[in-house]
Steps between C-alpha positions, in 0.01 A plus 500: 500500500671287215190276289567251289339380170353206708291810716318640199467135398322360809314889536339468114371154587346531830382797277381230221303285770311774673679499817591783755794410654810330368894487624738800356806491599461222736205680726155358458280842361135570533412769263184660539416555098630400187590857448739482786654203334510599184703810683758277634550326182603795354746596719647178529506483095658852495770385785587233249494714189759748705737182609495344163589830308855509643719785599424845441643653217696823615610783340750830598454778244826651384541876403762698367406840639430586856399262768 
């Protein structure tokens, strides 16, 4: 599932008024705590961490003996 900034945007303030339910990624959501939101924020903040860190850097060692 690909979130956007605007997700954790409209999640933290249907978080800041109180409410249970709000739209992520375009489904209307009815959480049953604030735990459970506060859940999904996090993984939609650490789906946009990932995306906005780029490629992954890869490396091949290189030996001189054996293998």
């Amino acid at each position: 599932m690909a979130y956007t900034q605007a997700d954790a945007d409209q999640l933290r303030a249907a978080m800041a008024k109180g409410v249970a339910s709000a739209e992520v990624n375009g489904e209307k959501v009815t959480f049953r705590s604030l735990a459970d939101m506060r859940a999904t924020l996090a993984i939609i903040e650490a789906e946009l961490a990932g995306l906005a860190g780029g490629a992954a850097r890869v490396s091949y060692p290189r030996t001189t003996r054996g293998l």
